[in-house]
GUDO-911830 format. One line per field, with one value per residue (C-alpha): x, y, z. Coordinates in Angstrom, 1 decimal, always signed. Layout:
BEGIN
c1 = c(X; ...)
c2 = c(Y; ...)
c3 = c(Z; ...)
This chain:
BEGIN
c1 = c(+0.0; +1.5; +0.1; +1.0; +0.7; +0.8; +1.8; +2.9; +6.7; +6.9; +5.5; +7.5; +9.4; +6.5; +6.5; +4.2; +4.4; +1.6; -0.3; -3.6; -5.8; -7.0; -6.1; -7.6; -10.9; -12.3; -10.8; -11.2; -13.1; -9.9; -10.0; -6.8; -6.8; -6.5; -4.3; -5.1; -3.7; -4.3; -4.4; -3.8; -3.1; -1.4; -3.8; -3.5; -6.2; -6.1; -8.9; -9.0; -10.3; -12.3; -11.9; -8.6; -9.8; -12.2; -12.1; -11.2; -13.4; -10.8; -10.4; -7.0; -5.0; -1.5; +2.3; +5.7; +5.6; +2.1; +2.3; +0.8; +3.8; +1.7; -0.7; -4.3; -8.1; -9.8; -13.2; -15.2; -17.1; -20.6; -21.4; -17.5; -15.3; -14.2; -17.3; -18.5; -15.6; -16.0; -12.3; -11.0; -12.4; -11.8; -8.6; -6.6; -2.8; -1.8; +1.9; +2.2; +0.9; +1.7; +5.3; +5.9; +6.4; +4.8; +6.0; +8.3; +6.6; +4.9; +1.2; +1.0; +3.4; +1.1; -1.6; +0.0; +0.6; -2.8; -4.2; -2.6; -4.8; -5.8; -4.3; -3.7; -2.6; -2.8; -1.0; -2.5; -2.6; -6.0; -7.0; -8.9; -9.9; -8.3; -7.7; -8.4; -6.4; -8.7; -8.8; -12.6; -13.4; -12.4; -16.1; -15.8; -15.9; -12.0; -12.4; -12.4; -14.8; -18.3; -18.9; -19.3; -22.5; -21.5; -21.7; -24.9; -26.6; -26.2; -25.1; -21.6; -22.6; -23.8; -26.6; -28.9; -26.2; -24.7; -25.6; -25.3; -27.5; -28.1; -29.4; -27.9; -26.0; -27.7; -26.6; -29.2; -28.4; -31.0; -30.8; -31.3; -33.7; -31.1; -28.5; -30.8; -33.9; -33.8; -34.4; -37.2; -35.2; -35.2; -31.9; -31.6; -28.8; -29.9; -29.4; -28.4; -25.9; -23.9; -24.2; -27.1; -30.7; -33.3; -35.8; -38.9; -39.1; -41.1; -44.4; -43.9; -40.6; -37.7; -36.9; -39.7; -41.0; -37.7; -38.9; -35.6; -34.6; -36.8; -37.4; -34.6; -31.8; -28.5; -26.7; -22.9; -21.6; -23.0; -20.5; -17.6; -17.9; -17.8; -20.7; -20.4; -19.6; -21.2; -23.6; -26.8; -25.0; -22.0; -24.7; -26.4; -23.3; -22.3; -25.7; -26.0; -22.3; -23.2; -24.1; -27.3; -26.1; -26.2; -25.0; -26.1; -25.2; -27.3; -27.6; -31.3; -32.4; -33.7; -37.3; -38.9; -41.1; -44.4; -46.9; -48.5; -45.3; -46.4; -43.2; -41.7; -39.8; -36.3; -36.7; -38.2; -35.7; -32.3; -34.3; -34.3; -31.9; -30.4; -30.5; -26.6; -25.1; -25.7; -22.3; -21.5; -21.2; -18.6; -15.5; -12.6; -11.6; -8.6; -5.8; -2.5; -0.3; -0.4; +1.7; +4.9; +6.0; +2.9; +1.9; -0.1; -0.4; -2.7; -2.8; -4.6; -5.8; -7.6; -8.0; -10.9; -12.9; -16.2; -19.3; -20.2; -16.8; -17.1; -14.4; -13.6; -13.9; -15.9; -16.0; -16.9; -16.9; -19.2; -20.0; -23.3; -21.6; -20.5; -17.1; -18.2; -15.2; -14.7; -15.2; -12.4; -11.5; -12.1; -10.8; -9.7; -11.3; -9.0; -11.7; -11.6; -9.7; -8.2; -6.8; -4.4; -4.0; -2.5; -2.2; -5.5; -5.0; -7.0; -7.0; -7.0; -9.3; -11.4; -11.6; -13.7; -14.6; -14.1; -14.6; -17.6; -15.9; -16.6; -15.0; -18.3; -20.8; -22.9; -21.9; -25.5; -24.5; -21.3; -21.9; -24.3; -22.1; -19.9; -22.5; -23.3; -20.2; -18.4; -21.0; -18.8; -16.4; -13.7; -12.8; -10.7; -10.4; -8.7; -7.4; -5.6; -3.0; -1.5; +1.7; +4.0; +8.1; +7.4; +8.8; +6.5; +3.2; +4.0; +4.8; +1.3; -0.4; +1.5; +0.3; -3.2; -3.3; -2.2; -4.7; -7.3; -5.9; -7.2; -10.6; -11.9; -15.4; -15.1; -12.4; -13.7; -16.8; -14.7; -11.6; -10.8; -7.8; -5.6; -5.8; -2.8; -3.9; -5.9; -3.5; -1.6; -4.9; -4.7; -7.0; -10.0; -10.7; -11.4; -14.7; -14.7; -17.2; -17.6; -18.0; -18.8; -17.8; -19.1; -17.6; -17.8; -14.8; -12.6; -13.1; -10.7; -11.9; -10.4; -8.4; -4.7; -3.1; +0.3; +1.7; +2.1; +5.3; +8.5; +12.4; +13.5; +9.8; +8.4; +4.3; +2.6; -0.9; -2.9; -4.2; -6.4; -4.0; -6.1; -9.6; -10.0; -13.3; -15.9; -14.9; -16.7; -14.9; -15.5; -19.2; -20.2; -18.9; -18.0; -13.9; -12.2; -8.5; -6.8; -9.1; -7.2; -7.4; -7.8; -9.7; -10.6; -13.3; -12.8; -9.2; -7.2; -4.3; -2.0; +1.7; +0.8; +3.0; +1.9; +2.4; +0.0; -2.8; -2.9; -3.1; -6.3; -8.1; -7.6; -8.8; -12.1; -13.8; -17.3; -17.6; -15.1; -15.6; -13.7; -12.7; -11.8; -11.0; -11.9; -10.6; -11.8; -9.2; -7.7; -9.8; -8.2)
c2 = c(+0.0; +3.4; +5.7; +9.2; +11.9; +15.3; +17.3; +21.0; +21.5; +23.6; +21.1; +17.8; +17.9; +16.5; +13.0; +10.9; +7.5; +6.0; +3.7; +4.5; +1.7; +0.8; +4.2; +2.9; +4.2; +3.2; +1.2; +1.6; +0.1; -2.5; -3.4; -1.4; +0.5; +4.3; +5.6; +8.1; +10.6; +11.2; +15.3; +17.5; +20.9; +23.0; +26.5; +28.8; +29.2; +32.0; +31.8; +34.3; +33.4; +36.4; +35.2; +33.4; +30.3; +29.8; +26.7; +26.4; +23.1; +20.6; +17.4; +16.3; +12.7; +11.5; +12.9; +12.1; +10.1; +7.6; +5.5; +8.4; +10.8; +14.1; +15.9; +15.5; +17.0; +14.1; +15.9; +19.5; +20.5; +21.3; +25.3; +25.8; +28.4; +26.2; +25.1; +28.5; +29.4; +26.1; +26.1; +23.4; +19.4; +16.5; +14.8; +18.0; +17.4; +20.3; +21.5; +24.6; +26.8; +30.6; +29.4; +26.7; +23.7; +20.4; +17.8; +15.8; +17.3; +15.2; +14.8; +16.9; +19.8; +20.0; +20.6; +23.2; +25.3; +25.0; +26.3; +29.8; +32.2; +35.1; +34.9; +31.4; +30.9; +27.4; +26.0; +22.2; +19.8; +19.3; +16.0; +16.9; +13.0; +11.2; +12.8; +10.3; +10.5; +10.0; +12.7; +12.1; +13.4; +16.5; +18.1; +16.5; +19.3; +19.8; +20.3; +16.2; +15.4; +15.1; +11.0; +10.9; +10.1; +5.8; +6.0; +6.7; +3.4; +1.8; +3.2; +2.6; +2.7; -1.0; -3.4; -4.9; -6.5; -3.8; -1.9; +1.4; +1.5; +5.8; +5.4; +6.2; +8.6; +10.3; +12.9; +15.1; +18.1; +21.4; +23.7; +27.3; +28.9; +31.6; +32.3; +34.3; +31.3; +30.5; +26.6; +26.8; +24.8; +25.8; +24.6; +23.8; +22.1; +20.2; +20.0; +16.3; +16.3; +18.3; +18.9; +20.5; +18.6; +20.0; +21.3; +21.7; +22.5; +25.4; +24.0; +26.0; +26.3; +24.7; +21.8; +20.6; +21.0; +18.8; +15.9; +14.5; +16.3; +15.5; +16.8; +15.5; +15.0; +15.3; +17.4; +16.5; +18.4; +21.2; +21.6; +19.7; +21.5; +19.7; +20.4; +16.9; +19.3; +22.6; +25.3; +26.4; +29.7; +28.4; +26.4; +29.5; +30.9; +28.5; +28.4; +32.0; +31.4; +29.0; +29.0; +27.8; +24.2; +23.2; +19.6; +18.0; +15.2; +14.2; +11.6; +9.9; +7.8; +4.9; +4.7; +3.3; -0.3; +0.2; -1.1; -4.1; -5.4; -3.3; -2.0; -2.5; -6.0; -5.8; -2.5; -3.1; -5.6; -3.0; -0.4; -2.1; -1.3; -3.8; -2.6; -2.0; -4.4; -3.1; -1.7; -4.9; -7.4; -5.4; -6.2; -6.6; -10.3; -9.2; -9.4; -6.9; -4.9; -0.9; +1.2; +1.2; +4.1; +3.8; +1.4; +1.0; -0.1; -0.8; +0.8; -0.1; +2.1; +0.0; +2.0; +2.5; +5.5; +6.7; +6.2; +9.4; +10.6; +10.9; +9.3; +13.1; +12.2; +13.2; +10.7; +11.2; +8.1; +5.4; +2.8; +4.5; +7.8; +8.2; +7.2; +4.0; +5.0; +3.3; +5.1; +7.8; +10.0; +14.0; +15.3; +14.0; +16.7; +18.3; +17.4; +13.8; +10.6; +9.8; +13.5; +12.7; +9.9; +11.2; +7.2; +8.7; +10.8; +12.6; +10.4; +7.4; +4.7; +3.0; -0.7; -1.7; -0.7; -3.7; -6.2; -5.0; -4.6; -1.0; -1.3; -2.1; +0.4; +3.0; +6.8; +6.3; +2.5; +3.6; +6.6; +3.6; +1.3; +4.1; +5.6; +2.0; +0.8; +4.3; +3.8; +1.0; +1.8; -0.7; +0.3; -1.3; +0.8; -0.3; +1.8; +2.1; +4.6; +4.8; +5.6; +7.1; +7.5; +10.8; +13.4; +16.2; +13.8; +13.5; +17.1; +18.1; +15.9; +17.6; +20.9; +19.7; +18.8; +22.1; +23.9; +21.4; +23.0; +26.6; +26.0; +21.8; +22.6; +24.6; +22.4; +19.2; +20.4; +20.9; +18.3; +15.4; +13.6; +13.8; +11.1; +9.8; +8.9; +6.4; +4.7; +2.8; +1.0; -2.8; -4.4; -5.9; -2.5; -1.5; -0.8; -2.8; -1.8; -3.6; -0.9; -2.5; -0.6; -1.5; -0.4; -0.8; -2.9; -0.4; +2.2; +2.9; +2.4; +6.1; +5.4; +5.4; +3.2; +3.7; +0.8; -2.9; -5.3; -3.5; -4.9; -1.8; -0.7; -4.0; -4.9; -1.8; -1.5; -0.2; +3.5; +5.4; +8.7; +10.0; +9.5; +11.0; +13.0; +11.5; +7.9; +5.1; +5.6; +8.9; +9.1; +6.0; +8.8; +6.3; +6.1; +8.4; +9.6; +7.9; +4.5; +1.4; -1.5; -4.5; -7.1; -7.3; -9.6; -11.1; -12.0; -10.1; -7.9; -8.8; -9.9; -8.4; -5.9; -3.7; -6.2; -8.5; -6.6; -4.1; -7.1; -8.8; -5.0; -5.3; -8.7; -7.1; -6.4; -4.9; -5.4; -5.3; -5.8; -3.6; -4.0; -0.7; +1.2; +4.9; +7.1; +10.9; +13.1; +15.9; +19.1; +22.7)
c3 = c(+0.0; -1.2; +1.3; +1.0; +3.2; +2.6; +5.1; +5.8; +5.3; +8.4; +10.2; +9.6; +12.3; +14.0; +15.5; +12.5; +13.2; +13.0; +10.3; +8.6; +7.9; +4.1; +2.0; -0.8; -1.7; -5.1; -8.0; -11.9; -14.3; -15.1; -11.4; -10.8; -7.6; -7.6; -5.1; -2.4; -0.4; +3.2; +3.0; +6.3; +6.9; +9.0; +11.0; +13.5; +15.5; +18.2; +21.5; +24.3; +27.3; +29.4; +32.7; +33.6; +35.0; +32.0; +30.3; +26.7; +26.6; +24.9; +25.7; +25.7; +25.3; +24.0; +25.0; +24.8; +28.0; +26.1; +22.8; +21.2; +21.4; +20.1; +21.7; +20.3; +20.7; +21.6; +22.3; +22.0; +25.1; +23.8; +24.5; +25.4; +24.3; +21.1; +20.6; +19.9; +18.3; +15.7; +14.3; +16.2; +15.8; +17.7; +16.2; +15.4; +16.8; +18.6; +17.4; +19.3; +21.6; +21.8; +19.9; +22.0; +20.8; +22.3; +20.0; +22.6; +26.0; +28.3; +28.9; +32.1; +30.6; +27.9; +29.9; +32.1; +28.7; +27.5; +30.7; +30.4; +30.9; +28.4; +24.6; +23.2; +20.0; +18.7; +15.6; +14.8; +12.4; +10.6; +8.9; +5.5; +4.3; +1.5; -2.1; -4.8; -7.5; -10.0; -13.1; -13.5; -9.6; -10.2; -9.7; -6.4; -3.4; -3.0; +0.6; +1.2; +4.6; +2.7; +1.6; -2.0; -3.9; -3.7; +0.2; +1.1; -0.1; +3.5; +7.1; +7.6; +11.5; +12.5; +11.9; +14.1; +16.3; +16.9; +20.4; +18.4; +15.0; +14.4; +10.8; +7.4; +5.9; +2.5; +0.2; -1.0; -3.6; -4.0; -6.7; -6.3; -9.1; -8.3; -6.1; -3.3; -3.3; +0.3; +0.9; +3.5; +6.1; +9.9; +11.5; +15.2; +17.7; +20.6; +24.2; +24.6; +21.3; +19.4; +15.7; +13.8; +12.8; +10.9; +12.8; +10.1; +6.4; +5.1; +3.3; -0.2; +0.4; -1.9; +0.8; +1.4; -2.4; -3.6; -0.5; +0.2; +3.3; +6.7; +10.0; +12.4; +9.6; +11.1; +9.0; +8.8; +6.2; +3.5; +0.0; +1.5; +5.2; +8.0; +10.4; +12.2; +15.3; +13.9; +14.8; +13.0; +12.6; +11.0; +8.6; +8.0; +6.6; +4.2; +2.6; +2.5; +0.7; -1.9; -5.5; -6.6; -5.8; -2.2; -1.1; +1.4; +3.7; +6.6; +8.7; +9.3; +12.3; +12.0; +11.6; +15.3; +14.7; +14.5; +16.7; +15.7; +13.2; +10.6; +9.3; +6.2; +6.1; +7.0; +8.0; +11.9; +12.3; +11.4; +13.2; +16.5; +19.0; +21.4; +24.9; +25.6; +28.0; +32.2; +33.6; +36.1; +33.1; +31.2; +33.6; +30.9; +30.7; +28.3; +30.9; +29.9; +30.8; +31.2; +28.4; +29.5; +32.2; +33.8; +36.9; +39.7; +43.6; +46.2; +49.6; +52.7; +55.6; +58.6; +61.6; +64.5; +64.5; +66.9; +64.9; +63.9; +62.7; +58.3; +56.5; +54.9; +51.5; +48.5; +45.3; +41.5; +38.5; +38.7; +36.3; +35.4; +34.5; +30.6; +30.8; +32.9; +35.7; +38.6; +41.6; +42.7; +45.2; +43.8; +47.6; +51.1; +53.6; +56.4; +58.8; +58.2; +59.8; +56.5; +56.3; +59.7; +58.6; +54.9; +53.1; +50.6; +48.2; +45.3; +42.5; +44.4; +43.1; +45.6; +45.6; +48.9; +52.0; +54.8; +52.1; +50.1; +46.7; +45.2; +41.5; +39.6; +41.4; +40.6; +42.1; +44.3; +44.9; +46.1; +48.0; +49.9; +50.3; +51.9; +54.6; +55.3; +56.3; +57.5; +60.5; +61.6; +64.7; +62.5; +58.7; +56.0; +52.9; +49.8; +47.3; +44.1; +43.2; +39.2; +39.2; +36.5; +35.5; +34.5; +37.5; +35.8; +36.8; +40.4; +40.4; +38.7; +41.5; +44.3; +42.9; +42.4; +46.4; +47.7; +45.3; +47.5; +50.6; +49.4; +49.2; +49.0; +48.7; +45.6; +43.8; +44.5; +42.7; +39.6; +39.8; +37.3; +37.0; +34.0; +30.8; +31.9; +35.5; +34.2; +31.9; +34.9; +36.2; +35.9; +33.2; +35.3; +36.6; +32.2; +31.0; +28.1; +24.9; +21.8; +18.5; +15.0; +12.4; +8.8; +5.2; +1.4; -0.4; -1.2; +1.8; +4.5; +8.1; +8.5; +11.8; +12.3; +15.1; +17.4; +19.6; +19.6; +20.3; +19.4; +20.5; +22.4; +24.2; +24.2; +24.1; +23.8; +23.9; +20.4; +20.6; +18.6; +16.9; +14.3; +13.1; +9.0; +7.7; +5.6; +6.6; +8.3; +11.7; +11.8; +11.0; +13.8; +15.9; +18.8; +18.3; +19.9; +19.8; +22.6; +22.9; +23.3; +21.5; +22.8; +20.7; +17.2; +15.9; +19.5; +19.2; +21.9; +20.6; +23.4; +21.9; +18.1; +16.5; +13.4; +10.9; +12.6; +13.2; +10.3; +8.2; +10.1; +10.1; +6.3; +5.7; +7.0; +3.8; +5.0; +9.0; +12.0; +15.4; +18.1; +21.4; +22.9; +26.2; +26.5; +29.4; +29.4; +27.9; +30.3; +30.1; +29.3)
């Protein structure tokens, strides 16, 4: 496979290693493949932040001290400062901030630069999608993102196995009777997920007179522009912008069954969900090792206390929360016995309480569990604590205790650990989730991978590094930068190097099966 990858000449100093899976996206009429390039950009994007302590709303994953080695967006923060600023997506690598460079700085240095208050002026890298190389595509939007025309046929998101079926993608063109026909279309975002949907069509109006377009539609991307992660404004703007051609690409849920089986055959069936799996029965049977640099121990406080006297500890996570966490300690109280006694630390994971295991509760089943046995005059409490080589980690700990000490109330409110706290944690403490990805022949699954076995840093575990527009991976919407592999099709990735696995993702013609492991990036 001839991948190439154009990159910004300013930029290749940049740490690129990392292997994209399936470039190929369409072959010609002699059965010859056509070549593609992967196609990224290099932009500067400046945000100021009004109030110092205001949060730019960026998850972030990957350092030089993790497999990933650069420093990546893994999510947006709906109704955050980048949100509404709409420049930045989730997969940009971050090369610089305010001229300083954090291709080879750890995770918790970069994090420290990010969170500077006023003026920040980032330079990243952009992934634009893959550039066929095909002379006859030339009237194809040169921005890259949008799917072509052959892609909407079927959702590339899951079938009725799959715990995750949103509907299918279509492309839907209007023309303009001239340039300043509006299209009758009223554009909304909504409160539980980010994006814009189509919140009615005008009756007279163009939309609704071409009958393609519905109420609901997801709209992911309008003459090549990404809106995956847009605003109704930013829509607004580029059909206010456009010619009398506007292209569409939307994505449409799938149609509820209806009452008495009287849905369309085939269709009831692909439209029903399956309920997703309850918390307690996704313990990770795929037993390995943490990335290497990062570790773990367990620590044990037993001690005798009157009744009445609290523990001094308040606890986020849960298996019911979005990330599925364990249970974790946001703040150890100076009121409390665990305070004096100065074993527990934020960030500690709790693993039971005088023998009543704690990894695979609920927050409410925990906090429970907790008042129940605190009421003891004896207590036991178990704890993990991740550990890492890097100096600038323990030192962004220490800092985070004494900012505790200021006021713990207030910042135990706000306090999450950092990506890479959660990287040392042993596997049966993962949250394991199964995502099935589906494809035509000759697309690419549009993720990239770091890690595996390798002589001089031995077995590595897989990681997510890049995600590309307008491909299969990227609208499921599920992967995320920074999730870890662990099984494909079943088969654990344990003891595989590169040229084992890339070889089994490709062999995957239409459907593939991963295993993954998602920790919450650090938030700036």
């Amino acid at each position: 496979m001839n991948q190439h990858v154009l990159r910004n000449e300013s930029i290749c100093s940049i740490n690129l290693k990392h292997v994209c899976i399936d470039s190929t996206l369409s072959s010609s009429p002699d059965n010859t493949p056509l070549r593609s390039s992967l196609v990224a950009e290099a932009n500067v994007v400046e945000l100021f932040r009004e109030e110092p302590e205001e949060e730019l709303g960026l998850r972030i994953v990957g350092g030089k001290d993790t497999p990933l080695g650069n420093i990546v967006i893994q999510e947006i923060v709906r109704d955050s400062l980048a949100a509404r600023d709409g420049r930045l997506a989730p997969g940009d690598h971050i090369l610089e901030v305010n001229d300083v460079s954090l291709a080879s700085v750890p995770h918790s240095r970069a994090i420290a630069v990010l969170r500077q208050p006023s003026v920040l002026r980032l330079t990243v890298m952009q992934e634009k999608g893959f550039k066929t190389r095909d002379p006859r595509s030339d009237h194809l939007p040169s921005s890259g993102p949008a799917p072509s025309a052959s892609q909407p046929s079927h959702s590339p998101h899951g079938n009725a196995n799959s715990n995750h079926n949103p509907g299918s993608v279509l492309q839907v063109t209007l023309v303009k009777s001239q340039r300043s026909e509006p299209l009758g279309i009223k554009l909304i975002r909504k409160s539980d997920e980010s994006g814009v949907f189509i919140l009615d069509l005008l009756s007279g109006g163009l939309a609704a007179k071409d009958g393609k377009l519905r109420n609901n539609d997801k709209v992911l991307a309008i003459n090549g522009h990404d809106l995956r992660h847009g605003t109704p404004e930013s829509a607004a703007q580029i059909i206010q912008a456009s010619e009398v051609r506007v292209n569409f690409v939307v994505m449409r849920p799938a149609e509820p069954q209806e009452e008495g089986g009287g849905s369309r055959e085939g269709h009831s069936r692909a439209a029903r969900r399956v309920p997703e799996p309850q918390y307690f029965r996704r313990r990770s049977t795929y037993i390995k090792d943490p990335p290497g640099g990062f570790s773990s121990q367990e620590k044990t406080v037993s001690m005798k206390k009157e009744p009445r006297l609290s523990l001094g500890i308040t606890i986020a996570g849960g298996r019911d929360c979005r990330s599925r966490l364990p249970v974790y300690i946001t703040s150890v109280q100076p009121v409390g016995c665990l305070h004096r006694d100065g074993t527990i630390q934020r960030g500690d994971v709790l693993l039971s309480i005088n023998g009543v295991d704690l990894t695979q509760l609920t927050y409410n089943e925990a906090v429970s569990v907790l008042k129940a046995q605190t009421a003891q005059s004896q207590v036991a409490l178990r704890v993990i604590q991740t550990l890492s080589e890097n100096p600038d980690e323990d030192s962004e700990a220490n800092k985070d205790d004494m900012d505790t000490m200021e006021d713990p109330r207030d910042d135990a409110l706000n306090w999450t650990p950092l990506w890479t706290r959660w990287l040392g944690l042993p596997s049966p403490m993962h949250w394991c989730r199964d995502i099935v990805l589906q494809k035509t022949n000759n697309e690419s699954w549009g993720f990239s991978i770091v890690g595996g076995y390798e002589e001089c840093h031995g077995q590595q575990p897989f990681f997510i590094k890049t995600i590309v527009p307008g491909t299969p991976a990227h609208f499921d919407g599920r992967l995320k930068c920074g999730d870890e592999i662990v099984a494909v099709n079943g088969a654990t990735t344990v003891g595989m190097n590169n040229s084992s696995l890339i070889p089994m993702l490709k062999l995957q013609k239409n459907k593939v099966t991963l295993t993954v492991v998602s920790w919450p990036g650090s938030l700036v």
